[in-house]
N, C-alpha and C positions, 0 to 999 in steps of 0.2 A: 837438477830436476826442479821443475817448478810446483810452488807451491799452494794454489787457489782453491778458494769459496765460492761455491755457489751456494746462496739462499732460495729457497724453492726450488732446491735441488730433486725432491722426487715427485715433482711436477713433470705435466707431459714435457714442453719443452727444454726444461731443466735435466729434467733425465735423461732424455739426449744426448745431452750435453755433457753431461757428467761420464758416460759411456764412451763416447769422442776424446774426452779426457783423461781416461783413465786410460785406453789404446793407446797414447800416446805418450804415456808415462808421467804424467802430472803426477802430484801428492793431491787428492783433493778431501774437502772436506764438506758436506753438505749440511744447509743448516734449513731445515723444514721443524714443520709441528707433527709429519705426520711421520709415520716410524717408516727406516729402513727397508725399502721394499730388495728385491730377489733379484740380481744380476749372475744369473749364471755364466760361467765363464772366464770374467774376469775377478778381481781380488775386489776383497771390500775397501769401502772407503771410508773414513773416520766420518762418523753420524754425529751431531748437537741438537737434539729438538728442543725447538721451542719457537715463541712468535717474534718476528723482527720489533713490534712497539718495545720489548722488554731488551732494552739495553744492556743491563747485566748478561741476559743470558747471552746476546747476539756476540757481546765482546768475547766468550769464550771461541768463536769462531775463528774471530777477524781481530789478529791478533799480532801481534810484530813476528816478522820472518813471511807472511803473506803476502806474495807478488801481485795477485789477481783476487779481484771479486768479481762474481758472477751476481748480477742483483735481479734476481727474475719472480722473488715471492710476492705474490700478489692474493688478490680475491677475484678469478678471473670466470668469464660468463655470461650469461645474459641472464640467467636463471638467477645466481647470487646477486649481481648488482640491481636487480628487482627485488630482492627479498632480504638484502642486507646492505643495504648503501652505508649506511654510518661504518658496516667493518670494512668496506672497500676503500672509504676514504680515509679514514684509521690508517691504515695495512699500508695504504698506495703513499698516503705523503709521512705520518709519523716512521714509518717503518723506512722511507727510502731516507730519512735526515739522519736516523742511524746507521745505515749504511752507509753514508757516505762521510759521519762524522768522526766514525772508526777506522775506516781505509785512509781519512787523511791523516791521522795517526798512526797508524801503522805504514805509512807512506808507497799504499798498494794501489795501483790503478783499479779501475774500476768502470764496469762496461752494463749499465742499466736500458734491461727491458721494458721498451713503453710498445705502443701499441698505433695500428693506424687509426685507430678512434680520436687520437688526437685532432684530429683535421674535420670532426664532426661531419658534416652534411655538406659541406662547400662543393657547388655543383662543378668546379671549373678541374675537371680531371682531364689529363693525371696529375697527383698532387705532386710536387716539389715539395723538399725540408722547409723550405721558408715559406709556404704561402699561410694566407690566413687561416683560423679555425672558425668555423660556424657551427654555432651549434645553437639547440631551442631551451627552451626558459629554467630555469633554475630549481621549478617544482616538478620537473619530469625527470625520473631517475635513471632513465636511459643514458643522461647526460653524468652524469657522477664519477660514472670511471674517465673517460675522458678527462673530463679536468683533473681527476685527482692524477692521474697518470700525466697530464701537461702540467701541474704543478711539481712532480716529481723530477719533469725535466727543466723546468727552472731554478729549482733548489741545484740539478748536478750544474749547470754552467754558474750559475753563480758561487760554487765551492770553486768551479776552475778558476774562472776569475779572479776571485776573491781569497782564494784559500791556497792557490796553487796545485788544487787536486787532478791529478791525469784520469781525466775521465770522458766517455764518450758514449754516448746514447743509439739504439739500435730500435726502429720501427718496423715492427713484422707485422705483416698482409696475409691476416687466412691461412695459417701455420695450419699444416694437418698431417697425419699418419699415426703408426702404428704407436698402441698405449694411450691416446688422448681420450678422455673424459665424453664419452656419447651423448653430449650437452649440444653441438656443434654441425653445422649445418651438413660436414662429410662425416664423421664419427656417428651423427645421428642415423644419417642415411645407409651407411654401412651398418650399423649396430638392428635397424628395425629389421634391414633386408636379408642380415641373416638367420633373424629371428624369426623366418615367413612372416611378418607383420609389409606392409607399405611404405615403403617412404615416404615423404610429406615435399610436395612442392607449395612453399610459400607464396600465399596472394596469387600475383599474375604469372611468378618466375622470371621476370622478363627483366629481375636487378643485376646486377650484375656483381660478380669476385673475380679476383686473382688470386689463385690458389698456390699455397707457396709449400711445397715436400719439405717435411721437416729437415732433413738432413741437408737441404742444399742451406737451410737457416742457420745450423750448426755450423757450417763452413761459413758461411759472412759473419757469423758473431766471433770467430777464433780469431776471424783475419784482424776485424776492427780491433780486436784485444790486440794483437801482435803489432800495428803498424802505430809506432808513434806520431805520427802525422795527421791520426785519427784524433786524436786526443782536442777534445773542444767539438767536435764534431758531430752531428745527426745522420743517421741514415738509413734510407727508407731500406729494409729488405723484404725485397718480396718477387713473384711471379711479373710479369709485363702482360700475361695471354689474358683477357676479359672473357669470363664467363657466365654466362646467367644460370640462374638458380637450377632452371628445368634443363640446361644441358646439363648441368652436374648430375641431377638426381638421373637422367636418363640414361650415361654411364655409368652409374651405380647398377641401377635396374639389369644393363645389359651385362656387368661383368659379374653381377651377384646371382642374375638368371631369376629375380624376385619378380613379382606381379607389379601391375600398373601401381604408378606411383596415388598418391590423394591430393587433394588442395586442401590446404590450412589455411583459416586467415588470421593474419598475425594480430589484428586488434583483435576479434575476439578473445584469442587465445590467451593475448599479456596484458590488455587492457590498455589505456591510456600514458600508462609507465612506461612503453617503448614505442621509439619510432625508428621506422626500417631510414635505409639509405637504397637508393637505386642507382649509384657509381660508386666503385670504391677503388680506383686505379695507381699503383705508385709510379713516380717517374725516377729510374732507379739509377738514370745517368752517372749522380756524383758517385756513389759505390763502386760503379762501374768504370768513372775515367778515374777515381781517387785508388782504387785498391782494387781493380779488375778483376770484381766480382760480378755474376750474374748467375740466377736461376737457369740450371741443365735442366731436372727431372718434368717431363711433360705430364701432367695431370692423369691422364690414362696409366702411363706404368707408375706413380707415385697410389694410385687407388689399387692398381694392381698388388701392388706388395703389402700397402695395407689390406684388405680382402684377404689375402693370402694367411698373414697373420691374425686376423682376425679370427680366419677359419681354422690354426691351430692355438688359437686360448681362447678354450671354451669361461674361462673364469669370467674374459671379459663380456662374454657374449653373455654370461648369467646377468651384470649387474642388475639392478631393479626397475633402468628406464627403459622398460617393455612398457609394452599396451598401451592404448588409447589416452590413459591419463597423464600418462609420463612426458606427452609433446610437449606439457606445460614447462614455459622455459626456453627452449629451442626457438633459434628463430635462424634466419638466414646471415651469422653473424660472419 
């Protein structure tokens, strides 16, 4: 039985994760700051809280006998990297050197969550692993996660390199469903329209995503774990289908049965601190010729099933980003 860590374990995509892993018989061990949330169903899994900067504590996790880390803790948002960049860059680079300075100690492979942000604004989609990143100037915090997150994945290939650490990096496109944080451009959508509140179509609508069902994520993040051949490797995972903003929100509307959506404009809203992207495309080839993966769930039935669970946890639907002042944050990320 294997025996792995995920950090930012009871995070949306983490907890996924951890659930996939647990169904499969892992040992697993989650190492968050936030407490142990509720899996009915299945059996608990050894909890550690605390922040990845804090080395003592993280070592209690990642630890000899550790096959897998899952490195997924982050400060993740548009809301936080606006209103906390010093913890995002904290969190994203000190937090991922102990990750990775632990596992090579404990001689665990290790499979770090970054993000399509790396690839900043570069208009030449769809992006490939290897193309340039562009991004704008150094006093807009828009830009913060991205690097810290591209600096995260230069520290993992230089542990491989250099360290001999089995490690490989995973970039998700638009990760959405059931349990994610209603910060997010479908969560948010979903979250107003079952509240009778409006959706919000950003600016024109007319940018565009690739929306990627969480769980088809889960299965490309297990695979890259299991295939040694991944190791050293990037990969983009994500959807291929491009959609604009107001098709998304328009299939909200119609499977939520909510009122016309609003326009937002995203500089009032975040000021000069963010700037939007108007393509954001993966080119998800190498995944696909290297480890014959690719996104099934089409966007309609991945909304549908979130919607559905939405509509049975009403907890989620209380949290406190209701009403008009709460879009603050949101953008079409």
């Amino acid at each position: 039985m294997n025996e792995v860590v995920v950090t930012g374990g009871c995070g949306f995509l983490g907890g996924h994760l951890v659930d996939e892993l647990v169904r499969r018989g892992a040992r697993v061990t989650v190492f968050d700051g936030a407490p142990p949330r509720e899996r009915p169903q299945v059996p608990p899994v050894r909890h550690v809280s605390g922040d990845v900067r804090d080395r003592a504590r993280l070592a209690e996790a990642i630890r000899d006998g550790v096959d897998t880390v899952y490195h997924f803790a982050a400060v993740v948002g548009v809301d936080r990297y606006l209103e906390r960049p010093v913890d995002v860059i904290d969190v994203n680079l000190l937090g991922t050197r102990n990750v990775l300075e632990l596992a090579a100690a404990a001689g665990a492979k290790v499979v770090v969550a970054s993000t399509s942000e790396v690839y900043g604004r570069n208009p030449a989609v769809p992006w490939k692993e290897d193309d340039d990143r562009v991004l704008g100037g150094t006093d807009v915090d828009r830009w913060c996660y991205s690097s810290s997150k591209a600096l995260g994945e230069h520290l993992t290939f230089a542990f491989v390199r250099q360290r001999g650490l089995r490690a490989a990096v995973v970039r998700y496109f638009n990760v959405y469903g059931p349990r994610q944080r209603p910060a997010f451009v479908v969560s948010r959508g979903v979250h107003r329209a079952l509240n009778g509140l409006p959706p919000a179509v950003y600016d024109d609508g007319r940018q565009t995503r690739c929306f990627t069902y969480v769980q088809d994520a889960v299965e490309a993040t297990l695979l890259v774990a299991a295939r040694e051949d991944a190791v050293g490797e990037c990969f983009n995972v994500g959807s291929p289908v491009e959609t604009t903003v107001a098709e998304l929100t328009a299939l909200i509307v119609e499977l939520t049965g909510a009122g016309a959506a609003v326009p937002v404009a995203t500089r009032d809203l975040l000021g000069r601190g963010y700037q939007d992207l108007r393509r954001r495309i993966p080119d998800t080839s190498k995944i696909g010729e290297m480890l014959g993966w690719r996104a099934t769930t089409p966007l309609r039935d991945g909304l549908a099933r979130t919607i559905e669970w939405a509509r049975a946890n009403p907890r989620w639907l209380e949290l406190s980003d209701t009403g008009a002042a709460p879009l603050r944050g949101t953008a079409p990320r």
